[in-house]
N, C-alpha and C positions, 0 to 999 in steps of 0.2 A: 272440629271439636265444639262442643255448647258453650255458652255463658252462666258464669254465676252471676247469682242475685249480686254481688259486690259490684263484679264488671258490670254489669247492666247501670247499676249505680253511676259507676265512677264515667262510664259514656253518656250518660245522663249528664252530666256537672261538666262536663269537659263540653258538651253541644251548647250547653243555657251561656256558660260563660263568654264563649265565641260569639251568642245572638243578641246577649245585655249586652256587651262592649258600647254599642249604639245607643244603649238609653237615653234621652227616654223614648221618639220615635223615630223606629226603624224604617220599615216598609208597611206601611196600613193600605186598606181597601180605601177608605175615601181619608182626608187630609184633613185632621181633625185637629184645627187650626187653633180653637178656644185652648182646648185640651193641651196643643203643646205650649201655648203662651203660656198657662198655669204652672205646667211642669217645668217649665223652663227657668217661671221666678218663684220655686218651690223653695218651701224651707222647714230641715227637717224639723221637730219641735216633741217638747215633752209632755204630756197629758198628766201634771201631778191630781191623782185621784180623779183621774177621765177628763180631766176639764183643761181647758186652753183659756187663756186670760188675757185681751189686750188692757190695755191702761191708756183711754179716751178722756180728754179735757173736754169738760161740757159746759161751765160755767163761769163769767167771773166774779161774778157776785158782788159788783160795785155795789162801792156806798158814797163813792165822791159827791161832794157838794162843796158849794161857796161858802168863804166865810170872810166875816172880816176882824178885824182887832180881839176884843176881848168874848167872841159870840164863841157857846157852846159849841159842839160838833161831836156827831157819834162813830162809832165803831159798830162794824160786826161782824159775825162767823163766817167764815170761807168753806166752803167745803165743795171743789171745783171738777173733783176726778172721780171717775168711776172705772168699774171693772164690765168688762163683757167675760161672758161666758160660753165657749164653743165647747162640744165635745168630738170627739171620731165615731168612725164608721168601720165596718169589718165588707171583704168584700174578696169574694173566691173564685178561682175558675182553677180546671184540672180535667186532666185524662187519664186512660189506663190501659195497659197494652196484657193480653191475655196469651197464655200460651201460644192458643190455636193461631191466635194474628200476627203471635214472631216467627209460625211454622213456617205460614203463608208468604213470610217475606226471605224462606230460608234462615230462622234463627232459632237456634236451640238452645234452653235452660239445662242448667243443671246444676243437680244439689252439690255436686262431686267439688269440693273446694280447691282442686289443685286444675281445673279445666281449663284449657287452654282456645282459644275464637281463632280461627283461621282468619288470615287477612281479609277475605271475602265475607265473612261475618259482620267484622268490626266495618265494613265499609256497609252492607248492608245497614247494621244498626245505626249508624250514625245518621243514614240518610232518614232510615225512619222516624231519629228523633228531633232530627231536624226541621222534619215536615210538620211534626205532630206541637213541636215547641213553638214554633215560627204561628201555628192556627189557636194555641194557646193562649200565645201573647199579643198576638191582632187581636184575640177574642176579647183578652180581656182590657186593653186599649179600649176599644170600640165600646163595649158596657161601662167604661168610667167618661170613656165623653159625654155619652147619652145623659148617667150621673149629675155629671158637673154640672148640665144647663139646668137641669128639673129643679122644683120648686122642695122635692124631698117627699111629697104629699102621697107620693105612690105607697111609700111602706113606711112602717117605724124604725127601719133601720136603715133606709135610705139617706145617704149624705142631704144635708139643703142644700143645694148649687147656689147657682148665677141666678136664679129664678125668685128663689127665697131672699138674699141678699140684695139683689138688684130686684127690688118685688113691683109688677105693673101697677100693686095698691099698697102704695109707701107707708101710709097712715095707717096701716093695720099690722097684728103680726107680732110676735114679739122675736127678735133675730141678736144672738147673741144672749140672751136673758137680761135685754132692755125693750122695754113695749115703744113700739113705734108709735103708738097712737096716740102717747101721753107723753113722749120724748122728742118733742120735734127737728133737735138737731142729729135725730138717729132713722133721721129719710132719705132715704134716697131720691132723688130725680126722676121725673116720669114723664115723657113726654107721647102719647101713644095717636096711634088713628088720624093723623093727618095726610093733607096729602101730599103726593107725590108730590106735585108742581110747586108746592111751597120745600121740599125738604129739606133746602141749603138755609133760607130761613129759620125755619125750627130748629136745624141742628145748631144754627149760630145761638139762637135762644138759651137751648139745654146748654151749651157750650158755658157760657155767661155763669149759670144756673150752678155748675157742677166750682168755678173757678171762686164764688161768689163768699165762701167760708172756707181764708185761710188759704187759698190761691192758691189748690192743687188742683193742676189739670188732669185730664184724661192723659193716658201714653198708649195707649192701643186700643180700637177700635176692630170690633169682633160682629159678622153678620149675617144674615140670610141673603140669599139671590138674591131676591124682590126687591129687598133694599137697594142691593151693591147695584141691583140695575136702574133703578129710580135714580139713584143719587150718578150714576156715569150718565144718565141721558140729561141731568142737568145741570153737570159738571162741562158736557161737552159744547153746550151754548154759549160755556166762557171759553172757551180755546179755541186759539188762532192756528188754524193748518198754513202748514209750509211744504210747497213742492221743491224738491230739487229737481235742479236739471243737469241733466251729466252731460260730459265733454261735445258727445256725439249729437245733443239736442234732446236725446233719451227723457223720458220725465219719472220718474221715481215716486211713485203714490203709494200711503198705507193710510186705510180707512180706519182701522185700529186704535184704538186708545189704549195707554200701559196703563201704568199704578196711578189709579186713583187714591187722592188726599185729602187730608182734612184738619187745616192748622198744620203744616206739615206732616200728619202721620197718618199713616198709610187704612186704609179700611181693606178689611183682608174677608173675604167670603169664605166660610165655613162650612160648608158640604153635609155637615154631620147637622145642623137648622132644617135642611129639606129635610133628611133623612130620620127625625127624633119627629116633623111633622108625619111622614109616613107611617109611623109607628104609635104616634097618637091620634089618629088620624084628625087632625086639623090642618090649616092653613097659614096660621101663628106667624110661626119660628121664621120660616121665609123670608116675612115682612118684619123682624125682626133686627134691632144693631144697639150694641152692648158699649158706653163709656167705659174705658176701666182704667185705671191704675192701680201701682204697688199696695192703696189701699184694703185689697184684697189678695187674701194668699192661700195658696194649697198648702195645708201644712200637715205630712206626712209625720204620723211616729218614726221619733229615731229610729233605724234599723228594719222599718216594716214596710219598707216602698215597694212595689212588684217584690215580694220575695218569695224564693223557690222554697217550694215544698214538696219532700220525698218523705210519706206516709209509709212506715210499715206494712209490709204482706198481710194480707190476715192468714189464719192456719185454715180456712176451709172455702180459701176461692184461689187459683194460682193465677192471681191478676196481680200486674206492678203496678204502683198510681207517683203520680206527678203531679204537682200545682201548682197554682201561684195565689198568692193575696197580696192585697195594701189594704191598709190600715193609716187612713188620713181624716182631712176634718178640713173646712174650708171656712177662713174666718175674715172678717172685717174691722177696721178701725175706726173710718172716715166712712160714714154710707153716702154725706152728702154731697163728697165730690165723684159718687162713680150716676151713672143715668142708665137707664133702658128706654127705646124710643123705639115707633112703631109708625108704618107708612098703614093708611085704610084701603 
């Protein structure tokens, strides 16, 4: 027996349900490591009249001075706090399965409202939606990490990332609707094009640099290869190898290095630097690694994280459509404890 449009529905909702349980990343093509930190320290938030608002201390506006006995002394106006200004982004991915393609897999529609799916049906469709959900939701994974690093410049309705935010030209730009270039406690950190063989160096510098206003450190360290391998070949001149030797005289060797660190936290290579270099075709992102803390956040509309959408039929194509969007905005409070640094 066919499927109604209702059942095709409701085995639609009953596949997505089973493949979100794991949100936010499930099973992806490459380990889009920026992307799940973001989503990990996500926070839903509300856009009143499009706009996201942090509330940044910029000033104090001293007026202290000496005095003694009966000497004058002035007063004046404080005015220490400002507003940033972020808005969201809309962002879509979806498919459509057509008669002829559910024939193809053994699966029949119909208008007939009282239709009943033979077990073999319902096991066919599920597998199909499963396969088609599963390339949906990688898809659209994969297009929001890409997102998050860019600088936003590609389109007007592109989100600003980690690029914009964490900008290689801190003095310019205006990010949040405060101008960087005439705000100077609204920079970021820039340490770029050095070399390799200094890296531990410089990072100690930027390190200093990010700690320097109000002693918020980095908590996660995000990077290209080129980086993570620059900084493990000169990570690995400070560390002492130990053989064991086992009972029999045996000697137990591993040439291997694990988690490389830095201030205790971990520098974690991101896959998706090579692959956003692929795609731009530059060389960049590789030699790339991102200071970051809670200073910066993914902040999803309430309600509009990856969410599923099931589009009405039209009346003159017998196609069913599927999809997804988020509707997010990535904003900042502190720019000048997060850095971007770059090996030449």
């Amino acid at each position: 027996m066919p499927f109604t449009t209702d059942q095709l529905i409701r085995g639609a909702d009953y596949t997505i349900k089973t493949f979100d349980k794991k949100d936010p990343i499930d099973q992806v093509n490459l380990k889009h490591t920026t992307l799940d930190w973001l989503i990990s320290n996500k926070v839903a938030s509300t856009y009143g009249n499009g706009s996201f608002k942090e509330p940044i201390y910029v000033d104090n506006g001293s007026n202290t001075q000496p005095y003694f006995g009966a000497d004058q002394v002035t007063y004046n106006e404080r005015d220490p706090a400002r507003w940033t200004d972020f808005t969201y982004f809309n962002y879509h991915d979806g498919f459509w399965l057509d008669e002829d393609r559910l024939l193809q897999n053994e699966i029949s529609m119909s208008d007939d409202g009282g239709a009943v799916p033979s077990a073999g049906e319902k096991e066919r469709l599920i597998n199909l939606l499963e396969t088609s959900h599963l390339a949906l939701k990688l898809g659209h994974q994969e297009y929001l990490a890409f997102e998050t690093l860019r600088d936003g410049s590609q389109s007007t309705k592109s989100v600003p990332g980690l690029a914009h935010i964490i900008d290689p030209s801190p003095a310019t730009g205006i990010v949040g609707g405060i101008n960087a270039a005439t705000s100077t406690y609204w920079q970021n950190n820039a340490n770029l094009a050095f070399s390799a063989a200094n890296i531990v160096t410089e990072m100690e510098e930027t390190w200093k640099d990010c700690m320097r206003f109000g002693g918020k450190l980095p908590t996660a360290i995000r990077c290209g290869r080129a980086y993570y391998e620059a900084y493990g070949a000169a990570a690995s001149t400070a560390v002492q190898r130990h053989m064991t030797v086992m009972g029999k005289g045996a000697t137990t060797m591993d040439a291997s290095i694990g988690d490389l660190n830095f201030h205790g936290i971990p520098l974690v290579w991101d896959p998706t630097f090579e692959a956003l270099d692929t795609l731009l075709s530059t060389t960049t992102q590789t030699k790339t690694a991102y200071f970051l803390n809670d200073s910066v956040k993914l902040r999803p509309v309430k309600g509009e994280w990856m969410r599923t959408r099931k589009p009405d039929k039209l009346p003159d194509r017998y196609v069913w459509y599927f999809g997804k969007t988020s509707k997010f905005g990535i904003t900042a409070n502190k720019r000048n404890s997060l850095a971007v640094l770059s090996i030449s």
